[in-house]
N, C-alpha and C positions, 0 to 999 in steps of 0.2 A: 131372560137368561135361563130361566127351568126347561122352555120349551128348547134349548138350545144341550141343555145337560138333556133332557130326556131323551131327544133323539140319537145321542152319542151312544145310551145306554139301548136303546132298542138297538142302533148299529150292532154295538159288543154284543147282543144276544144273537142277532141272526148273520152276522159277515165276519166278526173278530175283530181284535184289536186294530190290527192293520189299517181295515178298511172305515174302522171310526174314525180313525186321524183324517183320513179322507172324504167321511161324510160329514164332519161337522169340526171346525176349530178347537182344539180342545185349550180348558177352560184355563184361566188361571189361577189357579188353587193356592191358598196359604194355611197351613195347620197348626195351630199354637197352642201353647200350654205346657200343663207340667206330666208327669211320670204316666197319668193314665192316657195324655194323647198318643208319646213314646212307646207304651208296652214295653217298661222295662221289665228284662229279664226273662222273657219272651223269645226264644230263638228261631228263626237265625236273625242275629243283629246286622244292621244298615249300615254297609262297610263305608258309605257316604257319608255317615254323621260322624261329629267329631265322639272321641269314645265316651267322655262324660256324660254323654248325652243320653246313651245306655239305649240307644232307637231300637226297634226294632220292624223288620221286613213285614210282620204280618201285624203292625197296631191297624186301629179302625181307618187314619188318616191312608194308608196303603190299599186298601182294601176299597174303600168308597174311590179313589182313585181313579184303581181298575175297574172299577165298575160303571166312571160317568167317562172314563176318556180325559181325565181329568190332568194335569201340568203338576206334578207338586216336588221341581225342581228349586221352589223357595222357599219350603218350611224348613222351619229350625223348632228346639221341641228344649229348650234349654240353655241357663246364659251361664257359662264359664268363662274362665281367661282364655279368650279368643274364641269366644261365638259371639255375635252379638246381640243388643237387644231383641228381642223376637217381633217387637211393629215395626223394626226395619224392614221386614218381608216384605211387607202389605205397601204396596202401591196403588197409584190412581188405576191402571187398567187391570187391579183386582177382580175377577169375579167371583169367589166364594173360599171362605176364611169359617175353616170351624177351629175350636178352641172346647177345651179342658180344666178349667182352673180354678180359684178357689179353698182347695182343698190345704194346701201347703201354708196359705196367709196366715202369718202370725204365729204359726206352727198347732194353730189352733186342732187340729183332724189329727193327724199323725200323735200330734202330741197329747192327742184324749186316746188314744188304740194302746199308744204304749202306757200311758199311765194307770190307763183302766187292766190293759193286762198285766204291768206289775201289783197292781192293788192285788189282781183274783188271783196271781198264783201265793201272795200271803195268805191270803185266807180261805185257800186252797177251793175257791170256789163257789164260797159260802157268799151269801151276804151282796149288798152294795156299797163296797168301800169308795170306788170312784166317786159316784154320786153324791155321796157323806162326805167326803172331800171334799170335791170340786163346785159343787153345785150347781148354780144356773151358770160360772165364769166363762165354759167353752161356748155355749148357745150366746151369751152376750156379745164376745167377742167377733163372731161372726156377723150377729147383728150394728154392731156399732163400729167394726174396723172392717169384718171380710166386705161386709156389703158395697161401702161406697166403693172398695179399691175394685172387684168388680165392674162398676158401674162405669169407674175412671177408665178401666182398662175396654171395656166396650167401648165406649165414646171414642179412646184414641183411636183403635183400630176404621169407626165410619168416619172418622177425619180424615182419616189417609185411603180411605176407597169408599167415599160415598156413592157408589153404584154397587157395589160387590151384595148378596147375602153374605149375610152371618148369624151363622148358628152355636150357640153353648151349649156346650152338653153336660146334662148332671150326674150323679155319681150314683151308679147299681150300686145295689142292697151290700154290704159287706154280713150285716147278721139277719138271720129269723127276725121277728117282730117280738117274741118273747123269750122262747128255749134255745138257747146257746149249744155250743157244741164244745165245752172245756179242754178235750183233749185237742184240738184242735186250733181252737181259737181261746187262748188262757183267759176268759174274763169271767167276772162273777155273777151268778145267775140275776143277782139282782140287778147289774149295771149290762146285762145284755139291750133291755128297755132305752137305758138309759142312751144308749149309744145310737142305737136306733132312733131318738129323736133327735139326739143331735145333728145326724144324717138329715133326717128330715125338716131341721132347720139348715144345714146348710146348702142345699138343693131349693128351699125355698128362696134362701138369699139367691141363689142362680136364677131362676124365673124371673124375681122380681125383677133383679139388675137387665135381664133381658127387655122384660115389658117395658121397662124405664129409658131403652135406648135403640126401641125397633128392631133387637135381634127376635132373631128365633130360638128357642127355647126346644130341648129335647129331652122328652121325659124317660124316666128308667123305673116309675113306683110303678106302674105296673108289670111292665115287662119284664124285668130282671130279675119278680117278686119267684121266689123258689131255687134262685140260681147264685145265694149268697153261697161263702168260703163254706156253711157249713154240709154244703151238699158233696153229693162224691162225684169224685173226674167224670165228667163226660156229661154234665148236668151244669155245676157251677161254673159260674163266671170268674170269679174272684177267689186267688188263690190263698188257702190260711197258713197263717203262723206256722204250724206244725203239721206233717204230712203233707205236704202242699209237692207239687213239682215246679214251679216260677222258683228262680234264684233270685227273684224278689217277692217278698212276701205279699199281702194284704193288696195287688192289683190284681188286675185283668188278666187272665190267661188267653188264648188265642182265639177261643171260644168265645170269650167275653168280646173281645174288640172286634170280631166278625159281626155280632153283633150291636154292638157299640155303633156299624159302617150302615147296617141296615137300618137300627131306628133315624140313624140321622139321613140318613136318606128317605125315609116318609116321611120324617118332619117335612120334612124339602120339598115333600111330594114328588118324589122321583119313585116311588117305588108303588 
């Protein structure tokens, strides 16, 4: 199946779109996940998705696309009243199913970003109020709820395309490793850390769940290192809380998910 992506993509580099559909079948693609596979808020948005779905034309799943020749007339990126589950995509003559997810489980991520930034703008910066809070509860929770449902949600997807790849991808740096950016990203100097490893636990639960169920695994700790929210346009990936252009906060800007297309494409070895 690589040697069958790769040659679509050497097509696309020397003859064009066109003439890939013509030198090689192209694939059948399934993209799942939550807000960071979508690129919500990202414009222009995917006048094909339903609008909850908030999709957008240039996320990573668009991008790697157009770049293998790829079909991905089946992803869905979101379950509302009337979308449906999203492994209904995934069929037996799958060939390749990347996914985003994780992050949202339990409310555990989102719900450490905004906690920790309502902590730092009380204490207007000072301190580790999140930390002093919450303590190990967000990293637990990921290890004893995010993890398995992971695992679950890989397995269902090679049950319904045991021939396809699949690739998860993990989640670029949202901060530095220790100096925040306050005006920017409202959290407190001391629970910048603290965020940062929770990141780094739940990226780990991603790997693991991967190894545990033959997917592949796309890493973002090096790549992505210098291209958190707190860097300026044209640099970062991930757009912050304040001064940000995303009309949604703390994701991907369009930079990010170009790049999001490429590392998952050398995972793949296609690149």
């Amino acid at each position: 199946m690589q040697r069958r992506m790769l040659a679509a993509v050497v097509a696309a580099l020397f003859l064009g779109t066109t003439a890939t559909a013509q030198a090689a079948e192209p694939l059948n693609y399934v993209a799942l996940g939550d807000s960071y596979s979508a690129a919500s808020g990202v414009q222009p948005s995917d006048p094909a998705a339903p609008l909850l779905c908030l999709r957008s034309t240039r996320n990573y799943p668009h991008v790697l696309a157009a770049a293998t020749g790829a079909k991905t007339k089946h992803y869905t990126t979101a379950q509302y009243p009337g979308v449906p589950p999203q492994v209904d995509a995934v069929h037996a003559d799958t060939d390749l199913v990347t996914m985003t997810i994780g992050g949202n489980d339990s409310g555990v991520f989102i719900g450490a970003i905004l906690a920790c930034g309502s902590a730092g703008i009380v204490t207007l910066g000072h301190g580790s109020p999140c930390k002093d809070l919450y303590g190990s509860y967000f990293e637990d929770t990921i290890r004893n709820t995010t993890y398995p449902a992971l695992v679950a949600a890989l397995r269902a997807v090679r049950a319904k395309a045991p021939g396809a790849d699949v690739a998860i991808l993990g989640y670029p740096w949202l901060l530095p490793p220790t100096v925040g950016c306050f005006t920017k990203m409202p959290v407190a100097s001391g629970d910048v850390p603290y965020l940062r490893s929770l990141q780094t636990t739940l990226n780990d639960a991603v790997r693991r769940a991967a190894a545990a169920t033959g997917a592949t695994y796309v890493d973002f700790s090096v790549a992505s290192e210098g291209h958190d929210s707190c860097q300026p346009t044209g640099t970062r990936w991930i757009e912050p809380v304040l001064q940000g252009t995303n009309a949604v906060v703390v994701h991907p800007n369009a930079l990010g998910e170009s790049n999001m297309a490429i590392q998952t494409m050398t995972a793949l070895g296609l690149a």
